[in-house]
TIRO-2110 file (N, C-alpha, C; in Angstrom, 1 decimal):
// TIRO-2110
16.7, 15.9, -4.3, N, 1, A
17.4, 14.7, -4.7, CA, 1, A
18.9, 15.0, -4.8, C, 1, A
19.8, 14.7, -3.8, N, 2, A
21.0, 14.5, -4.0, CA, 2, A
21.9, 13.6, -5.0, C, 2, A
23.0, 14.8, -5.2, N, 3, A
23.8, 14.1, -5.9, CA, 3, A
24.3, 12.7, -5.5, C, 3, A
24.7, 12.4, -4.4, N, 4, A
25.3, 10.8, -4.0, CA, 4, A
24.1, 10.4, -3.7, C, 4, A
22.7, 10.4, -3.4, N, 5, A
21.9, 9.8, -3.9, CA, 5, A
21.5, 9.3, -4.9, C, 5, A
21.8, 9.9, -5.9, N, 6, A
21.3, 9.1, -7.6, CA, 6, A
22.3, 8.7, -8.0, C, 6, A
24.0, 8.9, -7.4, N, 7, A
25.0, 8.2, -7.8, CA, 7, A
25.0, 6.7, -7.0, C, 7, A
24.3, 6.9, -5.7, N, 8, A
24.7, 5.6, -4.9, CA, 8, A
23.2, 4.8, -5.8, C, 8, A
22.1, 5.1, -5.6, N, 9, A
21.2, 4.1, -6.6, CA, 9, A
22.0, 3.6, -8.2, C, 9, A
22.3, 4.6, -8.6, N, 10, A
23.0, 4.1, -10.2, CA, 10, A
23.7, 2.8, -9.8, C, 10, A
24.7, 2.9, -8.5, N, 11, A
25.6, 2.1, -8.6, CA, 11, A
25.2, 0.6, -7.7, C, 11, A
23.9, 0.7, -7.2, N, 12, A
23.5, -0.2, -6.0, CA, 12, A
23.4, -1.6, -6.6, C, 12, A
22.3, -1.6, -8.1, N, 13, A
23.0, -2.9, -8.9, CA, 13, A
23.9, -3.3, -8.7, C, 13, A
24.8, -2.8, -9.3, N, 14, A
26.2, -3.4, -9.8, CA, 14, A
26.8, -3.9, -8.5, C, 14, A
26.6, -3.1, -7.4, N, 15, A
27.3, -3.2, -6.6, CA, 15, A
26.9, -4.6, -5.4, C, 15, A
25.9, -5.2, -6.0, N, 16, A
25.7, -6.2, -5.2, CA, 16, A
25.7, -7.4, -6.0, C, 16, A
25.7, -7.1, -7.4, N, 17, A
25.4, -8.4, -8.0, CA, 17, A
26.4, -9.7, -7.8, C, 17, A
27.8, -8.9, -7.4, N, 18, A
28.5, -10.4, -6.9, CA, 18, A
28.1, -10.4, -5.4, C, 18, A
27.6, -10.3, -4.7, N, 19, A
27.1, -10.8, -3.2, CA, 19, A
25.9, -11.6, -3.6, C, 19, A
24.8, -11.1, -4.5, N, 20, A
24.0, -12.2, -4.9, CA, 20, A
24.4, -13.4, -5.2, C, 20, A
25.3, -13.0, -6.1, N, 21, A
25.8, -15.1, -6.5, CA, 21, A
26.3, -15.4, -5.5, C, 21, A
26.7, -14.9, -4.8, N, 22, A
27.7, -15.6, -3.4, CA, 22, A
26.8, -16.1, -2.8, C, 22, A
25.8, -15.9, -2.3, N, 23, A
24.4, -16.7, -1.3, CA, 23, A
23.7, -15.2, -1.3, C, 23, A
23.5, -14.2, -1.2, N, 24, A
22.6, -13.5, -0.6, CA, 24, A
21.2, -13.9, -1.5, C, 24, A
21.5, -13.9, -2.7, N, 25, A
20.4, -14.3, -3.5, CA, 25, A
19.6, -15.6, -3.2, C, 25, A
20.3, -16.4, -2.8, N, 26, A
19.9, -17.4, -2.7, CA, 26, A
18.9, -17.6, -1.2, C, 26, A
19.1, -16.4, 0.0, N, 27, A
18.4, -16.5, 1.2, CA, 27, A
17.1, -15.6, 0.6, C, 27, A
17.2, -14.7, -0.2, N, 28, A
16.2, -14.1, -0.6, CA, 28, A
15.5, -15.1, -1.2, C, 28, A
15.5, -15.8, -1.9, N, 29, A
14.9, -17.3, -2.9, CA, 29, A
14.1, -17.7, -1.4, C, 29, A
15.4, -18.2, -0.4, N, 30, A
13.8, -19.4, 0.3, CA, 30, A
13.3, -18.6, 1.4, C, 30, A
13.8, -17.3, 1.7, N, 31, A
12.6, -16.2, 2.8, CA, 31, A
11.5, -16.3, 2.1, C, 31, A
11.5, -15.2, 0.8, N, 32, A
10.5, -14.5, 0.0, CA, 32, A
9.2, -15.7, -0.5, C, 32, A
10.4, -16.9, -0.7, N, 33, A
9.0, -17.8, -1.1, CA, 33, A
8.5, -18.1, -0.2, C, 33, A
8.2, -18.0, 0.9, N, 34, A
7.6, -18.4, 1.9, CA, 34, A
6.0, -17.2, 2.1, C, 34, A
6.2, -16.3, 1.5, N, 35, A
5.5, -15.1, 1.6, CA, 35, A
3.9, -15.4, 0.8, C, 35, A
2.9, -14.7, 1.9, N, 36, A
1.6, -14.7, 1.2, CA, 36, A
0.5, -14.0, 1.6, C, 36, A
-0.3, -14.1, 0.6, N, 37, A
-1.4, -12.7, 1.0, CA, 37, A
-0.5, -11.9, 0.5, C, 37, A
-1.2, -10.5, 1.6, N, 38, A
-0.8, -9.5, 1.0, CA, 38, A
0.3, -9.1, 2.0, C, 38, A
1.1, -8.3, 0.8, N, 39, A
2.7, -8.4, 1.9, CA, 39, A
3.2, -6.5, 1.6, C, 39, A
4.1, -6.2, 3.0, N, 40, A
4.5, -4.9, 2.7, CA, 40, A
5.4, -5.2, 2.4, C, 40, A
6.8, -4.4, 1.8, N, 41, A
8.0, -4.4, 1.8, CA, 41, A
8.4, -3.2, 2.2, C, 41, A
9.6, -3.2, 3.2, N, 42, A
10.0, -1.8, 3.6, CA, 42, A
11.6, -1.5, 2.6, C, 42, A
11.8, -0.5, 2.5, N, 43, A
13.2, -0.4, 2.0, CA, 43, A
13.5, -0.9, 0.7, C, 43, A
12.5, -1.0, 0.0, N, 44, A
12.3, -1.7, -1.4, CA, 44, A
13.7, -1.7, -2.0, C, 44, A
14.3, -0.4, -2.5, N, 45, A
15.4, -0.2, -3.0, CA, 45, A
15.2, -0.2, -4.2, C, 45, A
16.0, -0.8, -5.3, N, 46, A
16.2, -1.1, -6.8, CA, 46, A
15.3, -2.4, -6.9, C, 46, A
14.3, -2.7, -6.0, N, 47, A
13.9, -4.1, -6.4, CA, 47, A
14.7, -5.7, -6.5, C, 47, A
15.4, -5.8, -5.9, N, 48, A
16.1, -7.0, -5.8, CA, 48, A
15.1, -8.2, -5.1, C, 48, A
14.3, -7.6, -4.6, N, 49, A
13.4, -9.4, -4.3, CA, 49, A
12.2, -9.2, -5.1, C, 49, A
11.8, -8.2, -6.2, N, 50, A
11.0, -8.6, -6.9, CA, 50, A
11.4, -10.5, -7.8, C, 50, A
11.9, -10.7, -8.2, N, 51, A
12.0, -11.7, -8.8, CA, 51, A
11.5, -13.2, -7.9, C, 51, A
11.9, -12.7, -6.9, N, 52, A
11.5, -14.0, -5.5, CA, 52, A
10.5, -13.9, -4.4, C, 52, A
9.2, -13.5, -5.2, N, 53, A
8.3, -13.6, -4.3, CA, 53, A
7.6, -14.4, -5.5, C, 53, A
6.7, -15.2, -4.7, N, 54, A
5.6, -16.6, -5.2, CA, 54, A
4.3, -15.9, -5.8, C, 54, A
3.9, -16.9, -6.2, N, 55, A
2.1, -17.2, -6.8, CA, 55, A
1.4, -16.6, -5.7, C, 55, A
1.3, -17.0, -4.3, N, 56, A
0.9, -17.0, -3.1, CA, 56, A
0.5, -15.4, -3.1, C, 56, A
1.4, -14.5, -3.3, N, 57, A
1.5, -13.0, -2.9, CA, 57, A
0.5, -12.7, -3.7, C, 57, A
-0.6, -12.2, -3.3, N, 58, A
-1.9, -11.5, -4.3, CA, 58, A
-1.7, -10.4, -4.3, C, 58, A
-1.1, -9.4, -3.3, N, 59, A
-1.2, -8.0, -3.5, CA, 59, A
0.6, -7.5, -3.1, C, 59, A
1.2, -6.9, -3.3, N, 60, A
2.4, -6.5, -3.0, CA, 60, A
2.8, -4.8, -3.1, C, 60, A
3.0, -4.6, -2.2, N, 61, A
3.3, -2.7, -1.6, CA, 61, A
4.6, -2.9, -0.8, C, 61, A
5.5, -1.2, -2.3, N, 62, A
6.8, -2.0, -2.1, CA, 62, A
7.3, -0.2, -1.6, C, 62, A
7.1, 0.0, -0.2, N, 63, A
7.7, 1.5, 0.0, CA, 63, A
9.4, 1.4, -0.2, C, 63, A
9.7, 3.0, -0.5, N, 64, A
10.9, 3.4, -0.7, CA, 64, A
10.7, 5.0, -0.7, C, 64, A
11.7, 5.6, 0.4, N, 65, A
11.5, 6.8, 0.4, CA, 65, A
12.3, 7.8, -0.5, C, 65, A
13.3, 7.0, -1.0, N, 66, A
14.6, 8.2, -1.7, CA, 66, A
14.1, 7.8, -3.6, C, 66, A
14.0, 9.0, -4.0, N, 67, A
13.2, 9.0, -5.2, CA, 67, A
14.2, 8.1, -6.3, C, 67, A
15.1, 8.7, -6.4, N, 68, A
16.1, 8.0, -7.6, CA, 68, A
15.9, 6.1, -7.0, C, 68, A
15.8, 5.8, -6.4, N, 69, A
16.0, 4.5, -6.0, CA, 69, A
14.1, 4.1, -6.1, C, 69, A
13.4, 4.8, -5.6, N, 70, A
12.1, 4.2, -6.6, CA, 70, A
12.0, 4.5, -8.1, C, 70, A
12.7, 5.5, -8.1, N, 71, A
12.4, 5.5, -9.7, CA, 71, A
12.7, 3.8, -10.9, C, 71, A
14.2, 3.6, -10.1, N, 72, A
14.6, 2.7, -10.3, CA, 72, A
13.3, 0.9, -10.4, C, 72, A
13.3, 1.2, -9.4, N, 73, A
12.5, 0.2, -8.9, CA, 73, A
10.7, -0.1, -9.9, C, 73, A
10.5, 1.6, -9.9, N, 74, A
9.0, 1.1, -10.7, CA, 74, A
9.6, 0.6, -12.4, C, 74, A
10.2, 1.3, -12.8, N, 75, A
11.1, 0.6, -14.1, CA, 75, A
11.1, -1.1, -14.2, C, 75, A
11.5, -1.4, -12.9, N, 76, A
10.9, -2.8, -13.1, CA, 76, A
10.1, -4.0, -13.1, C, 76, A
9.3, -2.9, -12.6, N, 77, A
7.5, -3.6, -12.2, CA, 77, A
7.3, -4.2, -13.7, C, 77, A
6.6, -5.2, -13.8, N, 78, A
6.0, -6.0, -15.2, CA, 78, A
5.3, -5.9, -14.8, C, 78, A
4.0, -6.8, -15.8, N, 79, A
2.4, -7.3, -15.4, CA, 79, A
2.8, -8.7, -14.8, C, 79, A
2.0, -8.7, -14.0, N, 80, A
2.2, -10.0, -13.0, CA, 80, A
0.0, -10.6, -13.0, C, 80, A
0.5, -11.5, -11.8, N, 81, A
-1.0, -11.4, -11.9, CA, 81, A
-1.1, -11.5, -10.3, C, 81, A
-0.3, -10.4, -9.8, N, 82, A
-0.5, -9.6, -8.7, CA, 82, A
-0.8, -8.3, -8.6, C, 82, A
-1.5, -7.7, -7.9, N, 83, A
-1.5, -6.4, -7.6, CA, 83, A
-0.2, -5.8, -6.8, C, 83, A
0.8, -4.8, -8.0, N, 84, A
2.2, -4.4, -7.6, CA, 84, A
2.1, -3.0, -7.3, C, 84, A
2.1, -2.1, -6.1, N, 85, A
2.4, -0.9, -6.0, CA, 85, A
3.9, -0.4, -5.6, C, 85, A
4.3, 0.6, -5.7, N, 86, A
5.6, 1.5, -5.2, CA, 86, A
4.9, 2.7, -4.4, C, 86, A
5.2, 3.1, -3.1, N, 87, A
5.0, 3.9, -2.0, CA, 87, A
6.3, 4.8, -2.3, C, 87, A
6.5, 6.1, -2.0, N, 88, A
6.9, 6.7, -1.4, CA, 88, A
6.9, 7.0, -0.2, C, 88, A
7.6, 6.0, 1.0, N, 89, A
7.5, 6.6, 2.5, CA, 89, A
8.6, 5.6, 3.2, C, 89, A
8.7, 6.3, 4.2, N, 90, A
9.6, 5.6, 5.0, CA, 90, A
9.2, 4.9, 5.6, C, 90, A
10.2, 3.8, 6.4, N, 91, A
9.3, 2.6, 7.4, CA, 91, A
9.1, 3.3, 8.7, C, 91, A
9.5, 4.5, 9.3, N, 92, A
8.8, 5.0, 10.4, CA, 92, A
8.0, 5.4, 10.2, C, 92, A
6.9, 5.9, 9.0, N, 93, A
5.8, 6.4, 8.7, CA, 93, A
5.3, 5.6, 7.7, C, 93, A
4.7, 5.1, 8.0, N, 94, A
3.6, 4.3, 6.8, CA, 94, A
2.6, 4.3, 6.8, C, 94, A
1.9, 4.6, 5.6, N, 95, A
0.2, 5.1, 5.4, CA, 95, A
-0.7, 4.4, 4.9, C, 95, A
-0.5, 3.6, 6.0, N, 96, A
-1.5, 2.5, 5.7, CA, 96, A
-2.3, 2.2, 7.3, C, 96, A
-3.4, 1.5, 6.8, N, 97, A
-4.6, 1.5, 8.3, CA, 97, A
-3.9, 0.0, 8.8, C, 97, A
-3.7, 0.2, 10.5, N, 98, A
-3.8, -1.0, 11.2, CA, 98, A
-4.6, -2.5, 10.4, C, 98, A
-3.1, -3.7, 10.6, N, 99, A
-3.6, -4.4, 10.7, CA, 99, A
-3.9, -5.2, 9.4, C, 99, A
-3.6, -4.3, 8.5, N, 100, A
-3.8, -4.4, 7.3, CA, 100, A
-2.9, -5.3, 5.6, C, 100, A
-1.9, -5.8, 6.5, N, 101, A
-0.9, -6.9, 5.7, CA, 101, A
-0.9, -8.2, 6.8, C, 101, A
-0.6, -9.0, 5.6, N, 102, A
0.0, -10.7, 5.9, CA, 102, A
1.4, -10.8, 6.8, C, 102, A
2.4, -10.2, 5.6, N, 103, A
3.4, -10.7, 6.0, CA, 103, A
3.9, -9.2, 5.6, C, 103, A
5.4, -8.9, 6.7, N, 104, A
6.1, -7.7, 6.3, CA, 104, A
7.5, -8.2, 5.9, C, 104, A
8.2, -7.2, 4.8, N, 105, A
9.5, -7.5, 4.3, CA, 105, A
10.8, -6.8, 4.7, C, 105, A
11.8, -7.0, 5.1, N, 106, A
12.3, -5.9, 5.5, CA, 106, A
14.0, -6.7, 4.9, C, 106, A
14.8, -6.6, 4.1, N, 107, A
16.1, -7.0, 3.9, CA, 107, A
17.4, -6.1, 3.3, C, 107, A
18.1, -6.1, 4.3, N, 108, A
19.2, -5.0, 4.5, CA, 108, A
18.6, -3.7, 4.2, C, 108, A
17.4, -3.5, 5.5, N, 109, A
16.9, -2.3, 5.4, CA, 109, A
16.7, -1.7, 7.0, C, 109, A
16.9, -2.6, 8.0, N, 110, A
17.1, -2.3, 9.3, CA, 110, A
18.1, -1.1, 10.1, C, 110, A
19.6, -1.7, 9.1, N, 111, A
20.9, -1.0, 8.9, CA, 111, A
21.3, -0.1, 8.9, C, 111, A
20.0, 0.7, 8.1, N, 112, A
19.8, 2.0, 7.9, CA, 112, A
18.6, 3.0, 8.3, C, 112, A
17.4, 2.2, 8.2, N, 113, A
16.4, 3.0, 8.8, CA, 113, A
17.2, 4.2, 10.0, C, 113, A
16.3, 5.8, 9.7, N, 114, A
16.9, 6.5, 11.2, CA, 114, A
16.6, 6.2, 12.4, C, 114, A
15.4, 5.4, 12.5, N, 115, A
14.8, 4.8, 14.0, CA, 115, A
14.5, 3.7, 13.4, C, 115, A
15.2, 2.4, 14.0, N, 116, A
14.9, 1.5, 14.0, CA, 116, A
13.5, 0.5, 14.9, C, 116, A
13.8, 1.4, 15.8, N, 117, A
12.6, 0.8, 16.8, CA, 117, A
10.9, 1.4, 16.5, C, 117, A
11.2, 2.6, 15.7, N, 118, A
9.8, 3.2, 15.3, CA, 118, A
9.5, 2.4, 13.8, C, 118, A
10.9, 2.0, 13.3, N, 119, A
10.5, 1.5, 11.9, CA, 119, A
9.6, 0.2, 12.5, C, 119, A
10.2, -0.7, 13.5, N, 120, A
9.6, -1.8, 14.1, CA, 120, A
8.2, -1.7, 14.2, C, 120, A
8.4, -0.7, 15.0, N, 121, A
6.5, -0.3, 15.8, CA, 121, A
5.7, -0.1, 14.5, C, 121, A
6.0, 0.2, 13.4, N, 122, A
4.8, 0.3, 12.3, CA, 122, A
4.5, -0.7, 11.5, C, 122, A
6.0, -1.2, 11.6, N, 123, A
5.3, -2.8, 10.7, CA, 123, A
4.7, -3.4, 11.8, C, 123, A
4.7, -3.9, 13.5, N, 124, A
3.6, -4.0, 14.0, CA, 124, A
2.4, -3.4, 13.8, C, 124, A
2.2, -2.3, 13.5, N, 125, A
1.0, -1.7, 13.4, CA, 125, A
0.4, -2.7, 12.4, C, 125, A
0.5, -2.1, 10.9, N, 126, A
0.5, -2.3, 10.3, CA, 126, A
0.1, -3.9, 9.7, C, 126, A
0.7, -4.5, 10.7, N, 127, A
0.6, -6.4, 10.4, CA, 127, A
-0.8, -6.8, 11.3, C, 127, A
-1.2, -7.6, 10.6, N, 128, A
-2.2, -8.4, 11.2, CA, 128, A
-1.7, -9.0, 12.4, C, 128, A
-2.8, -9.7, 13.5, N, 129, A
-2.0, -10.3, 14.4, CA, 129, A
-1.7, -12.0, 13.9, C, 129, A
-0.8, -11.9, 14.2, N, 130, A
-0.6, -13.3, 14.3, CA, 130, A
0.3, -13.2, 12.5, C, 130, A
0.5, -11.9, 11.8, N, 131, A
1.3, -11.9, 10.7, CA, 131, A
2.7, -11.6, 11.0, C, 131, A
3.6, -11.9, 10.0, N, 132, A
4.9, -12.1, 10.1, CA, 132, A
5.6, -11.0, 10.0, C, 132, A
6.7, -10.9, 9.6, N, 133, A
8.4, -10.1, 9.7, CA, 133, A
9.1, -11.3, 8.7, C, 133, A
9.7, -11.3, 7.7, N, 134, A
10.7, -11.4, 7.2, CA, 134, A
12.0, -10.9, 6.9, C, 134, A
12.3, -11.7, 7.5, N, 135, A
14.3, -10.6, 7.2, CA, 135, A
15.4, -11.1, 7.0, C, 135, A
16.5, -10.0, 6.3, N, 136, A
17.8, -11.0, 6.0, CA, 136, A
18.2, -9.2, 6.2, C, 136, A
19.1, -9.3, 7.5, N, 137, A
20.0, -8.1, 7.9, CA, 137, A
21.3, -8.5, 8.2, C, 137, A
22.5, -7.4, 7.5, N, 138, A
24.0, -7.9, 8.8, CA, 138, A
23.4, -7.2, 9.6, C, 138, A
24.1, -7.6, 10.5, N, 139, A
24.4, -6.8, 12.1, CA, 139, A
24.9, -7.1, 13.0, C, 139, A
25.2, -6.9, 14.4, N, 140, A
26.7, -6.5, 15.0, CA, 140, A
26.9, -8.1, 14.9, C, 140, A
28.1, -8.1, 15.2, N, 141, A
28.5, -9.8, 15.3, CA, 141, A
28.6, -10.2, 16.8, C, 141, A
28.5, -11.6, 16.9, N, 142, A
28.6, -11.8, 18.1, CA, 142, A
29.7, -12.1, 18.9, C, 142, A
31.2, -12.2, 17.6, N, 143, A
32.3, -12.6, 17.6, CA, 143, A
33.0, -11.3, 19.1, C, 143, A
33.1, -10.6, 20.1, N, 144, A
33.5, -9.4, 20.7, CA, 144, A
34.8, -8.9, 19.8, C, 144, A
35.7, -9.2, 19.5, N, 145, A
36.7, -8.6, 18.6, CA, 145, A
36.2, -7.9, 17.3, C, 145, A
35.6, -9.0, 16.8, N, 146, A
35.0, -7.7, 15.2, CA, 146, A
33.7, -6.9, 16.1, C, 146, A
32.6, -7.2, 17.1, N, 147, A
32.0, -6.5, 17.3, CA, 147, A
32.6, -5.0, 17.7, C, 147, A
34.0, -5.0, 18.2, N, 148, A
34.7, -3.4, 18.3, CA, 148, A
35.0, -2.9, 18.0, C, 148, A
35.5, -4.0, 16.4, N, 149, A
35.8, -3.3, 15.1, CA, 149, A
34.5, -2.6, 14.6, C, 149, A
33.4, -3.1, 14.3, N, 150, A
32.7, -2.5, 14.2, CA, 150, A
31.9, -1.0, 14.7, C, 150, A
32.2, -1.2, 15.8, N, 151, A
31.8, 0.0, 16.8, CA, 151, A
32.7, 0.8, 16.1, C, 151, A
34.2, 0.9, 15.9, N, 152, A
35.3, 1.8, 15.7, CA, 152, A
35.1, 2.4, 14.4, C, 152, A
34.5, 1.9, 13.1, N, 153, A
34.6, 2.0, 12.2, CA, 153, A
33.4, 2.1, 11.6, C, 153, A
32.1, 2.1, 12.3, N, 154, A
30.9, 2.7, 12.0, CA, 154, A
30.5, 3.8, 11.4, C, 154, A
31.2, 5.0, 11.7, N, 155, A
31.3, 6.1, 11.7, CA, 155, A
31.3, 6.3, 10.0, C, 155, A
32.3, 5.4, 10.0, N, 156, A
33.0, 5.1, 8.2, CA, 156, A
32.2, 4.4, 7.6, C, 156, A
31.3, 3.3, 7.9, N, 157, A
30.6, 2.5, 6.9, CA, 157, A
29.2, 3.6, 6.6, C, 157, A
28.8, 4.6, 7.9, N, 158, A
27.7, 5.3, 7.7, CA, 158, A
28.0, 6.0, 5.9, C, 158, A
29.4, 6.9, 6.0, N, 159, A
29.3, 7.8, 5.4, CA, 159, A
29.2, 6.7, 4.0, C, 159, A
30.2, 6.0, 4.0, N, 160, A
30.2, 5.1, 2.6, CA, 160, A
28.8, 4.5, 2.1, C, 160, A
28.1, 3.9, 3.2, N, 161, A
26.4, 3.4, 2.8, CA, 161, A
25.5, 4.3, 3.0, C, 161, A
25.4, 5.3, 2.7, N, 162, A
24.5, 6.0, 2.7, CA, 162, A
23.5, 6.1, 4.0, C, 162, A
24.3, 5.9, 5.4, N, 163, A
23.4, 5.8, 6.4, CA, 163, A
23.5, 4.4, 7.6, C, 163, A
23.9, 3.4, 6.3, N, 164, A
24.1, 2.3, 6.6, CA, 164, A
24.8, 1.6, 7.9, C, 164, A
24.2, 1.6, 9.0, N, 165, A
24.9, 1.0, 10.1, CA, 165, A
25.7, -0.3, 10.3, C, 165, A
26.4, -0.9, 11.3, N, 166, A
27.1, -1.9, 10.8, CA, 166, A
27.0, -2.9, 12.0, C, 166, A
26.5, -1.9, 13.0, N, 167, A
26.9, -2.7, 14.5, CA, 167, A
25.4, -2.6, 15.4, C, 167, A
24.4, -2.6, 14.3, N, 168, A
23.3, -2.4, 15.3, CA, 168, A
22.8, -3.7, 15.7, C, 168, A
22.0, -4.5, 16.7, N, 169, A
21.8, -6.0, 17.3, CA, 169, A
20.3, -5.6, 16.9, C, 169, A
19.9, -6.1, 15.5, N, 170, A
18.6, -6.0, 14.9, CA, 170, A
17.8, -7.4, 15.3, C, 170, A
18.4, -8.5, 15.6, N, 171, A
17.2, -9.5, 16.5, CA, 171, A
16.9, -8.8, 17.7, C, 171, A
17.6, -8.4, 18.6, N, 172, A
17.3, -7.7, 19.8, CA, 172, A
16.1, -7.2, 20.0, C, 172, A
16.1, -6.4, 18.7, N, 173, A
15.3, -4.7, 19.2, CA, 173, A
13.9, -5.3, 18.2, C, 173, A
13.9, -6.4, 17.3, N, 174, A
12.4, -7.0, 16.6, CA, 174, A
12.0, -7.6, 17.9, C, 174, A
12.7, -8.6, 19.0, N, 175, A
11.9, -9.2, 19.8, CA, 175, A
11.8, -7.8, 21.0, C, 175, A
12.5, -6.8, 21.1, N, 176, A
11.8, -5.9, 21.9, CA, 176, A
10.6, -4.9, 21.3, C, 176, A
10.4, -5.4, 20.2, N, 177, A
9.3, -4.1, 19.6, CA, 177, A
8.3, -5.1, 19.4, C, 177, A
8.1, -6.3, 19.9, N, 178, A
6.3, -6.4, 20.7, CA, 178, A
6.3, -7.8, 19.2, C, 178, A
7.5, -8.3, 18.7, N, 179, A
7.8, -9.8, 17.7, CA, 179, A
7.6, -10.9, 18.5, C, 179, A
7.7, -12.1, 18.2, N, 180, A
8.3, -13.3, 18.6, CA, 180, A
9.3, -14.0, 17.6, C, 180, A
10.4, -13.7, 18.0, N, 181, A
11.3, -14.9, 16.6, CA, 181, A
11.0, -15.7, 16.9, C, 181, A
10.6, -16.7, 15.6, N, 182, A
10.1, -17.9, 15.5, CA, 182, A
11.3, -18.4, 14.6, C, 182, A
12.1, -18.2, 13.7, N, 183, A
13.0, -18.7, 13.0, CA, 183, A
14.3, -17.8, 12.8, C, 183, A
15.1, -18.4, 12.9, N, 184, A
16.5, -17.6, 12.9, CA, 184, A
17.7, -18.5, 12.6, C, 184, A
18.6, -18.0, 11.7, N, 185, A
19.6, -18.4, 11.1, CA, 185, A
20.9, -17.6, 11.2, C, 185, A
21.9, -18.0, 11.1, N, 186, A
23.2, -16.6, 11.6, CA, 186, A
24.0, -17.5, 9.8, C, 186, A
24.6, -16.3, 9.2, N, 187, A
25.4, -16.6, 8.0, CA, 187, A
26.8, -16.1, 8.3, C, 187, A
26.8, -15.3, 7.5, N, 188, A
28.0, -14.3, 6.4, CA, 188, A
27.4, -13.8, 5.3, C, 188, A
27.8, -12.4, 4.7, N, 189, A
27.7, -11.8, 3.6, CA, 189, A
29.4, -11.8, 3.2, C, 189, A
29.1, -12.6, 1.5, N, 190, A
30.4, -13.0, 1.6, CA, 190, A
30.8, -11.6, 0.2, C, 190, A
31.6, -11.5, -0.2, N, 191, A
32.0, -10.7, -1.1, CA, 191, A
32.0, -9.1, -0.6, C, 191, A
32.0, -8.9, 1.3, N, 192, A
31.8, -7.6, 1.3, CA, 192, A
33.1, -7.7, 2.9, C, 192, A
33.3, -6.4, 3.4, N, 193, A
34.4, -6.1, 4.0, CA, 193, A
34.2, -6.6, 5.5, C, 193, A
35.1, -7.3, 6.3, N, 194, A
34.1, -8.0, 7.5, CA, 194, A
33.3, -7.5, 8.2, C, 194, A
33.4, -6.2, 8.2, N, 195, A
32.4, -5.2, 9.3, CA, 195, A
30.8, -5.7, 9.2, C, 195, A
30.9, -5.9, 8.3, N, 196, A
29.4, -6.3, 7.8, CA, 196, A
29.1, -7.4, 6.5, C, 196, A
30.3, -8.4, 7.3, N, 197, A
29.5, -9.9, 6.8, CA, 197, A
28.9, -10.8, 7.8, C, 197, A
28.6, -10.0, 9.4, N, 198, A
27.6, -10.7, 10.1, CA, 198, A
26.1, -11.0, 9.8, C, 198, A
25.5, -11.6, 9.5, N, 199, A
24.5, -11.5, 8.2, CA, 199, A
23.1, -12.4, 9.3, C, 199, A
21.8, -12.4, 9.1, N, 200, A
20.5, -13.1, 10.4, CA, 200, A
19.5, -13.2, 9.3, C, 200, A
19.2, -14.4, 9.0, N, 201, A
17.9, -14.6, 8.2, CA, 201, A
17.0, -15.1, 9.0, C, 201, A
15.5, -14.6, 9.3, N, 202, A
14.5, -15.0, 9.8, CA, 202, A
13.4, -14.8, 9.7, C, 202, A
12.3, -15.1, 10.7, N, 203, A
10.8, -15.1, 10.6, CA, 203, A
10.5, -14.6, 11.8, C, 203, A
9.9, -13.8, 12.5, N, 204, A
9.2, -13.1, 13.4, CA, 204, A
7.8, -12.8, 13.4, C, 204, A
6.7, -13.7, 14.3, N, 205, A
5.4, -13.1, 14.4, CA, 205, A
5.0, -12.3, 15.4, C, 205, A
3.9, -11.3, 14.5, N, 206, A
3.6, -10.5, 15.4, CA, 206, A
2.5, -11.0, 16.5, C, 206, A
3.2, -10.5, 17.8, N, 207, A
2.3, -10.4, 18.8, CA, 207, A
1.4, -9.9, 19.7, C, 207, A
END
């Protein structure tokens, strides 16, 4: 357990709570309610979309691989009158049997995953057919001037976010890892530095 690991969780609250009031909160409100059955979440974090998932959700499995940041997270579990677990694992390894969730979660967790195309391939695995993908990621812009910026200064948002990429084309590589986008929205993440206020809310079924 690293030191900038338990300092970057300490500080991951705080550090987003004004991007929530700005809208992020508010895309997590109408993705998450949309969610049902049983749902995975990848990249859980500190729990920030616990509060916005519905009635609907009967069972909920919330992986997170970096300990200080689940620790965080089970601290917030209540009694619900759902079935709430916390995993330890990452989204390229998930230990769970084919086939076996509704819907998958994945929000500003793409960014960072180390393989994003293996993180992809498991929540296929993993999803039923004909079950979904939920997401709210930045990623590269489509603007070519900031997308250069980005490329140039990636380097720099890795070390600052803990991994966090800035310029990766995360619709691309869901409809190349075997998705169908079915819903798609382009924003802004407002309250953060432009590299990564290119911002994509959507729905993807698996195919």
């Amino acid at each position: 357990m690293s030191l900038s690991g338990r300092i970057f969780a300490a500080m991951y609250d705080p550090m987003l709570a004004a991007i929530e009031k700005a809208g992020l909160g508010a895309h997590r409100r109408t993705l998450l309610g949309t969610a049902a059955g049983r749902v995975i979440e990848i990249g859980a974090g500190t729990g920030a979309n616990l509060p916005f998932y519905g009635d609907a959700v009967s069972d909920l499995v919330m992986c997170e691989p970096a300990e200080p940041m689940a620790r965080r997270l089970a601290r917030k579990l209540v009694p619900s009158g759902r079935h709430i677990s916390v995993v330890r694992a990452p989204a390229e390894s998930l230990p769970f049997e084919n086939a076996s969730f509704d819907v998958a979660i994945s929000t500003l967790v793409l960014c960072t995953v180390g393989d994003p195309q293996r993180a992809l391939a498991e929540l296929r695995r993993v999803l039923k057919p004909g079950g979904r993908l939920l997401f709210v990621e930045h990623v590269r812009a489509e603007e070519p001037r900031l997308a250069r910026w980005q490329d140039r200064l990636n380097f720099l948002q890795k070390r600052i976010g803990q991994g966090c990429n800035c310029n990766r084309d995360t619709v691309a590589s869901i409809a190349a890892s075997g998705f169908t986008v079915t819903n798609i929205a382009r924003d802004r993440l407002n309250k953060v530095p432009p590299i990564i206020r290119p911002l994509v809310v959507g729905a993807a079924m698996r195919s």
